[in-house]
Structures are given as structure tokens and as C-alpha cells.
C-alpha positions as CSV (number, residue, x, y, z in Angstrom):
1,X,23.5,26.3,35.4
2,X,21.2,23.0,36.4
3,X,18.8,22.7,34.2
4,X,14.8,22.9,35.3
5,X,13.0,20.0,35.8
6,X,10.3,18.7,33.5
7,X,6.8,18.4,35.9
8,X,4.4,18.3,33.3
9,X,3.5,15.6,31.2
10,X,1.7,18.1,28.5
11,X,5.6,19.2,28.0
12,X,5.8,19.8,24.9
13,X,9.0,17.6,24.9
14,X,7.7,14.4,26.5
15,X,4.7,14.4,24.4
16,X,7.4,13.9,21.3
17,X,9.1,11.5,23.5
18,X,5.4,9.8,23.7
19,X,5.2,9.4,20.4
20,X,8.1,7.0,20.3
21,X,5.9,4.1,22.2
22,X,4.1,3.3,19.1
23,X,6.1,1.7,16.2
24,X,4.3,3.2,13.5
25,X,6.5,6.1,15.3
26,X,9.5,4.4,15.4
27,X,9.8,3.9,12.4
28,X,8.9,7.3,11.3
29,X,11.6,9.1,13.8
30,X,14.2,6.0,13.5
31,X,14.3,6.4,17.1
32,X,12.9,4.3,19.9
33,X,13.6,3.9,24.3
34,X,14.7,1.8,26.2
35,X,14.0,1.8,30.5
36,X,15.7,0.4,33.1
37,X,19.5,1.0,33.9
38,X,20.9,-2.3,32.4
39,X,19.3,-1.8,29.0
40,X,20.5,2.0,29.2
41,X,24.0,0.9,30.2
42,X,24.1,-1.5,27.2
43,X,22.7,1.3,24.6
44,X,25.4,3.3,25.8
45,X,28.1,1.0,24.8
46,X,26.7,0.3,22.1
47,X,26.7,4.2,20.9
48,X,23.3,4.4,20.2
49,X,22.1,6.8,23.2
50,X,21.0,9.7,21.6
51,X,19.5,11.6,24.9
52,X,19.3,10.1,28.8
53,X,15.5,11.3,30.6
54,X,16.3,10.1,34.6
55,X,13.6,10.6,37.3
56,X,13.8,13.7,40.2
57,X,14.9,10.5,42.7
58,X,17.5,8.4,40.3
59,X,20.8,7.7,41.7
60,X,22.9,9.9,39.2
61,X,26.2,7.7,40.8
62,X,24.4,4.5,38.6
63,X,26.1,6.2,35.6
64,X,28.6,8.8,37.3
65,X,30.8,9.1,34.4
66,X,27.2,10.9,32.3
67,X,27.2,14.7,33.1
68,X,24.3,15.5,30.8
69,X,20.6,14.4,31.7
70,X,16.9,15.5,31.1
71,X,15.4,15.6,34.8
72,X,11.4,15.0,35.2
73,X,9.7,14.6,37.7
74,X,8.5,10.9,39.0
75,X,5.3,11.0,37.8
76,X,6.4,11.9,34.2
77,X,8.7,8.7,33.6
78,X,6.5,6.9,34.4
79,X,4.8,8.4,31.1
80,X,7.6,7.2,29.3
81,X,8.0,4.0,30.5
82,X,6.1,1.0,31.0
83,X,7.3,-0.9,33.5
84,X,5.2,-1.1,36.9
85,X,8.3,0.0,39.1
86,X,10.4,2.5,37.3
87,X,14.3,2.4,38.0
88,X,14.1,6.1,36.4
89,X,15.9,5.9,33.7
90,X,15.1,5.9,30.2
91,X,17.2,6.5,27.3
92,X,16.3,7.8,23.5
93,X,18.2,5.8,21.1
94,X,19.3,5.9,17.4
95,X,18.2,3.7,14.7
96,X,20.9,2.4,12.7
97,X,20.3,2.1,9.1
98,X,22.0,-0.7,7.6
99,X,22.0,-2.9,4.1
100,X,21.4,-6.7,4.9
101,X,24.3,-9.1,3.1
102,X,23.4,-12.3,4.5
103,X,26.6,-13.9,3.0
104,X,28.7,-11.8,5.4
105,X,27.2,-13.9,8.5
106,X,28.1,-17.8,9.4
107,X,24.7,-18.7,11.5
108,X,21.2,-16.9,11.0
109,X,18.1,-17.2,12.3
110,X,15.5,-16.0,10.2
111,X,12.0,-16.0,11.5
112,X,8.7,-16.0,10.0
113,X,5.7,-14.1,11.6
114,X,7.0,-14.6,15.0
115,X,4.6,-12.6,17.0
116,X,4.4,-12.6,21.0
117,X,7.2,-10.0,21.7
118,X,8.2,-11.8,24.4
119,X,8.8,-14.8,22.1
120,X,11.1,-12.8,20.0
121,X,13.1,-11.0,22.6
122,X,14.0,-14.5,23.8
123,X,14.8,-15.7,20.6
124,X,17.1,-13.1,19.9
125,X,19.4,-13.1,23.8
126,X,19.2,-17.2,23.0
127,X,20.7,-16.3,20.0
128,X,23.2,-14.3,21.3
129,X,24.3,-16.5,24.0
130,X,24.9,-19.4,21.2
131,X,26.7,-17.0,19.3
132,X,25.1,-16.3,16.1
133,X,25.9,-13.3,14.6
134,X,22.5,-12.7,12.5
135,X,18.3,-12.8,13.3
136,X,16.6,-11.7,10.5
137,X,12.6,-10.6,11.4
138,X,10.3,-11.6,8.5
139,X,8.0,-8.5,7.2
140,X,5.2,-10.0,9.2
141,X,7.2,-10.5,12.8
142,X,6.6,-8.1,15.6
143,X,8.9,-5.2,16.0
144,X,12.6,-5.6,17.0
145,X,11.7,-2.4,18.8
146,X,8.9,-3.0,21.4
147,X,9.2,-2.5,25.0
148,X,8.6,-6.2,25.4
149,X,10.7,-7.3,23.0
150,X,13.8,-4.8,24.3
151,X,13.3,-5.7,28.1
152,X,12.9,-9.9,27.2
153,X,16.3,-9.3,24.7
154,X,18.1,-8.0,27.6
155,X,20.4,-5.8,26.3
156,X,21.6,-9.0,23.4
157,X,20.4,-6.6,20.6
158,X,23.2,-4.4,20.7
159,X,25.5,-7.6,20.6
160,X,24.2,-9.4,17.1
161,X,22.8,-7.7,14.1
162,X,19.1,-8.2,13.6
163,X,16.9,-7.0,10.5
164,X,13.8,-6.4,10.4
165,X,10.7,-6.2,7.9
166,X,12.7,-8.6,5.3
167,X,10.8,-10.1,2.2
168,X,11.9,-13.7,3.5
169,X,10.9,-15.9,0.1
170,X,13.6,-13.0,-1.6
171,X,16.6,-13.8,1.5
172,X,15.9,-17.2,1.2
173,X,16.9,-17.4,-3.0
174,X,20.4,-15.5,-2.0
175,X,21.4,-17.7,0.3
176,X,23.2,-20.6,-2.0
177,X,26.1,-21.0,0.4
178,X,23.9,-21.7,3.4
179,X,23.0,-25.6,5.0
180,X,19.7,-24.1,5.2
181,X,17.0,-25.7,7.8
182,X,13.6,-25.1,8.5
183,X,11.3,-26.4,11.6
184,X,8.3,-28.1,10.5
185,X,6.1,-31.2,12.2
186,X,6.1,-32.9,9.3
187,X,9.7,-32.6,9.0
188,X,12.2,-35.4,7.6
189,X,14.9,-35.3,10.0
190,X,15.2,-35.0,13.6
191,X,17.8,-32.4,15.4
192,X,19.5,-35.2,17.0
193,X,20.2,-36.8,13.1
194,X,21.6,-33.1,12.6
195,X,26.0,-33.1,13.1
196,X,29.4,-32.0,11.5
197,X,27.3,-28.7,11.0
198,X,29.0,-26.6,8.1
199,X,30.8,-23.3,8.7
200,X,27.5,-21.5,7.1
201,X,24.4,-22.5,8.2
202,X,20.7,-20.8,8.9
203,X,17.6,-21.9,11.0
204,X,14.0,-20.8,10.1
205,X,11.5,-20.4,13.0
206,X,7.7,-20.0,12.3
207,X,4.7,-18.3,13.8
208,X,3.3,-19.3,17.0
209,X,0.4,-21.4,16.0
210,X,0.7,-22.1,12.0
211,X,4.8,-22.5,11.8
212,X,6.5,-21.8,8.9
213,X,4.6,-20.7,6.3
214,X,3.8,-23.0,3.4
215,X,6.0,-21.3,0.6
216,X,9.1,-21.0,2.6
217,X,9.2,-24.5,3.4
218,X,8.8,-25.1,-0.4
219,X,12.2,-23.7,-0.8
220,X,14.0,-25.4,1.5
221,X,15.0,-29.0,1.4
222,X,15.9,-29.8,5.5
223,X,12.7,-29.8,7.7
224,X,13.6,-30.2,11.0
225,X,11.8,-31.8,13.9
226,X,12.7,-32.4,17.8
227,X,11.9,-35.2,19.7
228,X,9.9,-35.4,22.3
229,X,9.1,-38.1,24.6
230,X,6.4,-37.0,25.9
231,X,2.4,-36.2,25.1
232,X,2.8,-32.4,24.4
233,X,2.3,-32.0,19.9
234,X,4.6,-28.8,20.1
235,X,6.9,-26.7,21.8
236,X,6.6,-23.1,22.3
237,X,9.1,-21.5,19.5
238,X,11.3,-19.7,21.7
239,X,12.2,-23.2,23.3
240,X,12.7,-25.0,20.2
241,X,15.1,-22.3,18.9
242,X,16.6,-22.8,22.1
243,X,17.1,-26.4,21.9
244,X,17.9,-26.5,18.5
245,X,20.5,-23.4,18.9
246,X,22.9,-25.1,21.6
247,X,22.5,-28.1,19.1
248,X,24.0,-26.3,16.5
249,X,26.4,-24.5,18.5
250,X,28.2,-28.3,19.9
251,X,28.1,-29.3,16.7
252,X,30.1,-27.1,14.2
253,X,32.9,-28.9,12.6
């Protein structure tokens, strides 16, 4: 029997589903949504899908090989979503709860009050595509979990492990096997002095405007710097973990 369609948005269903747009929520339910069919597609490989919401007018042949879906009507996705043009999918994922042991990874990024979402989401599919297998998010970075952060990731959080709300001065003391590098402006050594990187090695990005803060850098011994030939003082952080990222990567011994 086809199930009936959702119409309303004072569903008493899609107002739950509401409530996972906020990440005070998120947290509480250990669930969160993704939109759009790539992002969906990727959830579902990674196994995390724990329901699939499509719109009256999505194109069920987009994931032909799903026979279960909640159907609502156009005007209720895009209650749920937050995109200006809906593809009309959205899908209700899982949280995964999961112990951080840093000395199980090879190269981390660990960042340190990163806040535009869209910085972070970048970061992370950077990341990704350099192949590092760890980002930990400081305690005061913006949520892995935000709409901007998931659409700017692209899909590359299901591919790397990332932690979130980590006590970084704590991390930082465990990690005794790590060449261990932090990006300052006052730094001692430029990237480009940086080679023969070691089989373990971790990267510390800062917040937007103040950098990394004052007692991390006291703990670690490399501050690195990029140069620049031109008049700009700084580069946004997203493009100096870029830069800095396919550094490392053409560099490993």
C-alpha cells in the first residue's frame, strides 16, 4: 500500500525533523540531514542513512535501487532544507559515536576555533583530497554538522574521520610520536624549508582572525609560515591549509 503523503508542515513528524536544524539538537538526538542527491548518495554508502524524506516531484529513478521513502509535499522540504532550489531529497542520518586515539592516524589536522562553516567544510574535502585520514574540531570550532559545513565538505566527511568538541591543549600532550606543526605569523620556518616529512605528522590551523591560540602554540616547537610575495599580511585559513596540505602530501618520505 503507498504510503500518504506528508502536506503539512505542522506534521507532527517534520516538526521532529525541524528540530534537527539546530545543533544544540543534533547533539541531543545524535542525528543530523543532509540535502541534495550527492550528499544523500554518499550518506548512503557510508551507512549512516537512517530515513530518506523525497519531495511529491523527485525523480525516484536518482536512487532506483531505495524502495522505502517518506513523500511530502514541495512546500514541506523545503522546511527541511535550506538550500534556495531543492533537488528534493533529504536524508536523516546517524551519529557515530566513536573514541578518538590519535596514535592510530599518520596525518591530522587539528583546528582551533575555526569558525565560518564554510571555512571548515573546505578544510575538511581539502583534507580528504590530500589524503589525511584525521581533522580533529577544537571545542570552540563550529559544528562538523551544519548545513554549510556538510554541503562545502561535499560528501568528504564520510571519507576521513573527524572529531569534534576536543579539549585541544589535552590531544596535543598525547601526541609524542607526532612532527607536530602549527601556523603562526610569527613563525620560525617557512613551508617551503618544511621536507622528508615523517611517516606521523599533524598540522594546527587557527581561528579566522586571531590564529592559533596563544597556549597551543606554547606547546609546540614548529611554527609555520608561507610565503608570500605579495602585499596581502594573511591568507584566508582554508587556503593556507590548502597550500600547506599538498606540501605535505609531495613531501612524505
Amino acid at each position: 500500500m503507498e504510503k500518504i503523503m506528508i502536506t503539512s508542515g505542522n506534521n507532527k513528524k517534520i516538526k521532529e525533523l525541524q528540530k534537527l536544524k539546530k545543533n544544540r539538537n543534533i547533539k541531543k538526538y545524535n542525528k543530523y540531514l543532509v540535502e541534495g542527491i550527492h550528499l544523500v548518495k554518499e550518506a548512503l554508502k557510508a551507512n549512516v542513512v537512517e530515513e530518506i524524506i523525497i519531495s511529491e516531484n523527485f525523480n525516484k529513478k536518482e536512487l532506483n535501487y531505495l524502495k522505502e521513502f517518506v513523500v511530502v509535499a514541495d512546500n514541506v522540504i523545503k522546511l527541511l532544507g535550506e538550500t534556495v532550489t531543492s533537488q528534493g531529497v533529504i536524508a536523516v542520518c546517524s551519529i557515530e559515536k566513536k573514541e578518538l586515539d590519535i596514535n592510530c592516524y599518520n596525518r591530522v589536522l587539528i583546528l582551533d576555533r575555526v569558525q565560518d562553516p564554510g571555512n571548515l567544510g573546505t578544510i575538511i574535502r581539502t583534507a580528504d583530497a590530500f589524503s589525511f585520514d584525521c581533522v580533529v574540531l577544537g571545542d570552540e570550532t563550529t559544528s562538523l554538522y551544519g548545513q554549510k559545513v556538510l554541503r562545502s565538505t561535499q560528501g568528504s566527511q564520510f571519507h576521513i574521520d573527524c572529531f569534534e568538541n576536543i579539549v585541544l591543549e589535552n590531544l596535543i600532550d598525547e601526541m609524542k610520536e607526532f612532527d607536530l606543526y602549527a601556523t603562526s605569523l610569527k613563525g620560525n620556518k617557512y613551508l617551503e624549508e618544511v621536507n622528508d616529512v615523517g611517516e606521523k605528522i599533524a598540522v594546527i590551523f587557527g581561528n579566522e582572525g586571531a590564529g592559533v591560540s596563544n597556549n597551543i602554540l606554547e606547546k609546540v616547537n614548529n611554527l609555520l609560515k608561507i610565503k608570500m610575495t605579495g602585499e596581502a599580511e594573511s591568507l584566508n585559513v582554508a587556503v593556507s591549509a590548502g597550500i600547506i596540505m599538498n606540501h605535505i602530501a609531495n613531501n612524505i618520505k
